[in-house]
N, C-alpha and C positions, 0 to 999 in steps of 0.2 A: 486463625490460630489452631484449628481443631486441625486441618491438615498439615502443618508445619512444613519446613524448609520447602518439600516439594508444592505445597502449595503455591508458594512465592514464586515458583519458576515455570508455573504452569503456563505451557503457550509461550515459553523461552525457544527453543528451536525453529518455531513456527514461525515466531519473529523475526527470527534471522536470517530463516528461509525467505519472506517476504522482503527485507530491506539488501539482501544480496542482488534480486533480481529489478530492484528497482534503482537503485546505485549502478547498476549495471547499464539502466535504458538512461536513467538522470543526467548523468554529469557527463557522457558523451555528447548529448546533445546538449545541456549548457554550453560548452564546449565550441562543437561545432556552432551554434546559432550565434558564438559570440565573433568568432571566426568570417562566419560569410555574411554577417549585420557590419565588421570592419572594412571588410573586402569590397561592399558594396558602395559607404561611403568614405573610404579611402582613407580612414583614421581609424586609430583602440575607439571602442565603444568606451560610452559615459558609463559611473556607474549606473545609472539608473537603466539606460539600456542593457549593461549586465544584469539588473536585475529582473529586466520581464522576459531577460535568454532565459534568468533561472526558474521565473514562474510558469516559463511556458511547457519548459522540461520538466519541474519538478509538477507539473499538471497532468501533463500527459502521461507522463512515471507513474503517479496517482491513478488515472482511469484503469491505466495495465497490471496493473497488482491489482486491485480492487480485489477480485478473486481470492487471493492470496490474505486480502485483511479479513474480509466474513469470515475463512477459515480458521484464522489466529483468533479473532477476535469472540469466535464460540467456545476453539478450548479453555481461552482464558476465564469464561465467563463457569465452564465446567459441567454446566446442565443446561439442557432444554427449559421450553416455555411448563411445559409438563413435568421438571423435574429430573428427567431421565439423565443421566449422565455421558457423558461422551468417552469413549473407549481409543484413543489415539485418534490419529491425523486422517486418516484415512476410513474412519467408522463417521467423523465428523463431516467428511466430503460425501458420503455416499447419503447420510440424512439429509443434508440440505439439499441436496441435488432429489430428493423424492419431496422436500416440502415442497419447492417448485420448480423444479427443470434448472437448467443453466440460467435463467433468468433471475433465480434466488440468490448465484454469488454475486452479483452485480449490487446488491442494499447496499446504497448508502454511497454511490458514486457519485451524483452531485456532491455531497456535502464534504465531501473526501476531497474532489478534485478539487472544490473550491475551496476549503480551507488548505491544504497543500500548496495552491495559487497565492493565495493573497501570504503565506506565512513564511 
């Protein structure tokens, strides 16, 4: 409440940033895997076969943004463990990449890919 409107939208374009590129790797390959899983056994896939085409996409989708969610998922939160505040998209990339390397965008990949999978 004390930040009003902009508060609500905070980590709005991040978002969108993130769900472009993942829509983008997702549903092509739903797609394809539903394509050469028919091809293979010479009939349309069942739905339930359509549906682990879309778990396996919408999984793999998930590991490859990953990146992309830490980054949304700090400005929304707006500050550090410490408080400090984050100053745009790119003030945000450049501290987590000093808390720990590349290896820092990667939090939270299990639990990402797996809920993405199963949902």
């Amino acid at each position: 409440a004390r930040e009003g409107p902009g508060g609500f939208y905070r980590g709005y374009f991040t978002t969108v940033a993130r769900e472009i590129p993942f829509s983008l790797i997702q549903f092509p390959l739903y797609e394809g895997g539903k394509k050469r899983w028919s091809a293979y056994q010479g009939y349309q896939v069942s739905a339930i076969q359509a549906a682990l085409c879309g778990s396996a996409a919408g999984g793999f989708a998930a590991a490859v943004t990953t990146p992309l969610d830490v980054v949304k998922t700090r400005l929304m939160l707006g500050k550090d463990a410490e408080g400090v505040a984050y100053k745009g998209t790119m003030d945000t990339v450049k501290r987590i990449y000093a808390e720990g390397g590349a290896n820092r965008f990667l939090s939270g990949l299990g639990p990402r890919t797996m809920w993405i999978s199963i949902g």
